[in-house]
C-alpha positions in Angstrom: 0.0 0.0 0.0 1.4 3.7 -0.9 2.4 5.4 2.3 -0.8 8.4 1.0 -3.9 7.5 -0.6 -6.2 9.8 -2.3 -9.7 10.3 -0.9 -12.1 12.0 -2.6 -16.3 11.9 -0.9 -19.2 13.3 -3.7 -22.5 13.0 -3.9 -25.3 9.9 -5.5 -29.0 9.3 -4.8 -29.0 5.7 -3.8 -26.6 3.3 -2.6 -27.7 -0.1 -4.3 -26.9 1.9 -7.7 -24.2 3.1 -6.6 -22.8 -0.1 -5.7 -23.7 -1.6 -8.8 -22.0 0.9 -10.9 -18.8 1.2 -9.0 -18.3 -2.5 -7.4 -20.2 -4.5 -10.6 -19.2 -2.4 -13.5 -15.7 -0.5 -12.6 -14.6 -3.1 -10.5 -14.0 -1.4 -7.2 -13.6 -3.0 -4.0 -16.2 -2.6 -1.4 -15.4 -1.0 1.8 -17.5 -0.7 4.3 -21.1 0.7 4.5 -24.3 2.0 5.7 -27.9 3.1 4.4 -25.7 6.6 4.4 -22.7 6.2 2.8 -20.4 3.1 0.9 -16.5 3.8 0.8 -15.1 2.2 -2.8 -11.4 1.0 -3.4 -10.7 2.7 -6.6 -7.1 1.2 -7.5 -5.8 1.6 -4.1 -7.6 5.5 -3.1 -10.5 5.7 -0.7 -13.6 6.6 -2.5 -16.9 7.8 -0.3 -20.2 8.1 -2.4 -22.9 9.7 0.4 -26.5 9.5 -0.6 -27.9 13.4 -0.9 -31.5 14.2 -1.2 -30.6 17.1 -3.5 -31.8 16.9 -6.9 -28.2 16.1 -9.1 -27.8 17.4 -12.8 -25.4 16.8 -15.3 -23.3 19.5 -15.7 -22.5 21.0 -19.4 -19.0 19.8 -20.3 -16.4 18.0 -18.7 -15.1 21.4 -16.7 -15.1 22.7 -14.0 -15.4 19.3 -12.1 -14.7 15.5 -12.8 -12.1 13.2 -11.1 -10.1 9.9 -12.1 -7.0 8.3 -12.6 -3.7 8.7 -14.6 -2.3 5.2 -15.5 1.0 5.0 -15.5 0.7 1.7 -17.5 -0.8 2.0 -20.8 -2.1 -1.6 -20.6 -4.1 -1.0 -17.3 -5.4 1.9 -19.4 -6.9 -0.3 -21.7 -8.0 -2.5 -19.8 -10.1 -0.4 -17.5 -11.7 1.1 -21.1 -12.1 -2.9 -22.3 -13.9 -3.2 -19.1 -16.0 0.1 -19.1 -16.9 -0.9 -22.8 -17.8 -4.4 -21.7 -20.0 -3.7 -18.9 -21.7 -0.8 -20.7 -21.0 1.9 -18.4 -21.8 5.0 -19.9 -18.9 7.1 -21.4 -19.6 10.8 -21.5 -16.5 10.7 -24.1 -15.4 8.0 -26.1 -11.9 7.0 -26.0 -9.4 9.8 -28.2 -6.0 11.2 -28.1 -5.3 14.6 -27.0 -2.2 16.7 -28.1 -1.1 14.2 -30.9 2.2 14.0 -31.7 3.5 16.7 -29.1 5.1 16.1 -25.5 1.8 16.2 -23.7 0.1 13.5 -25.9 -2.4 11.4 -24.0 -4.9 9.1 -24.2 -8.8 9.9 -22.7 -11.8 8.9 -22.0 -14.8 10.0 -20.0 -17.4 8.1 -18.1 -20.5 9.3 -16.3 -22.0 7.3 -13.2 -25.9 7.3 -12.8 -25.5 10.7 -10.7 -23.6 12.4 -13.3 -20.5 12.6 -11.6 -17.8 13.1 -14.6 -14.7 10.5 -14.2 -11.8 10.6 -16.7 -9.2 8.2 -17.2 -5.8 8.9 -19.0 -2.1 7.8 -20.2 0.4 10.3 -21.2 2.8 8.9 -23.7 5.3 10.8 -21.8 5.7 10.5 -17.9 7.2 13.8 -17.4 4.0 15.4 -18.9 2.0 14.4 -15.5 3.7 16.7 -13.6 6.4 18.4 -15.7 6.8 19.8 -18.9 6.2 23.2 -17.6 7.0 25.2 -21.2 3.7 24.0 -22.6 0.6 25.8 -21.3 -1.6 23.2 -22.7 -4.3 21.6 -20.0 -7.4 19.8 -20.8 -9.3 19.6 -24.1 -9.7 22.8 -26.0 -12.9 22.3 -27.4 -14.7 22.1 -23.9 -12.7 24.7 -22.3 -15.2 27.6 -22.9 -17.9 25.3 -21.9 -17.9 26.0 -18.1 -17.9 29.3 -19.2 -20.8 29.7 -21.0 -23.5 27.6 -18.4 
């Protein structure tokens, strides 16, 4: 286990679907739970879905918020999209490559869980592009960036 683990708590409606989607379909590991709340093993980080009575929306675009993973191994990449595609999980954005043929080039895609919280999953050809890379002001997808904008 990595000496810090990422947690991350957001909001669904319902903690049957929620299971379902993130224990059945992703293929997190269950933690523990109550008629309240259900903590998720995403890859080794602490995920808490809480059940809200609010009313939630999709938002337009994938900005200002959605949260995932970068793989540092293409092929586990894959393989969480062979899975996502198997199970028939919804993808908000198909699978694509960003920033083709430059440092920053990176592989994508974008699912949606049944309370519209955005989740996007990546590979960057180039490791140093997670963190480093610092002459290129590139970040995220140009054609969505004005989205969040204009709600």
């Amino acid at each position: 286990m990595s000496p810090t683990l990422f947690h991350l708590s957001f909001p669904v409606n319902d903690i049957s679907q929620t299971k379902k989607y993130y224990v059945d379909g992703l293929g997190c590991g269950l933690g523990r739970e109550n008629e309240h709340s259900v903590i998720l093993n995403l890859y080794g980080h602490q995920l808490v879905a809480h059940v809200t009575d609010e009313v939630l929306t999709t938002q337009r675009g994938i900005y200002p918020r959605h949260f995932g993973l970068v793989f540092t191994d293409e092929s586990d990449w894959q393989k969480l999209l062979e899975r996502a595609q198997q199970k028939q999980l919804s993808f908000y954005q198909k699978s694509k490559q960003r920033f083709v043929g430059t440092p920053l080039e990176h592989r994508t895609f974008f699912l949606v869980d049944p309370f519209f919280n955005l989740m996007e999953y990546k590979y960057y050809a180039r490791h140093s592009a997670i963190f480093g890379d610092r002459e290129f002001a590139q970040i995220g997808d140009p054609s969505e960036l004005g989205r969040a904008n204009r709600a």
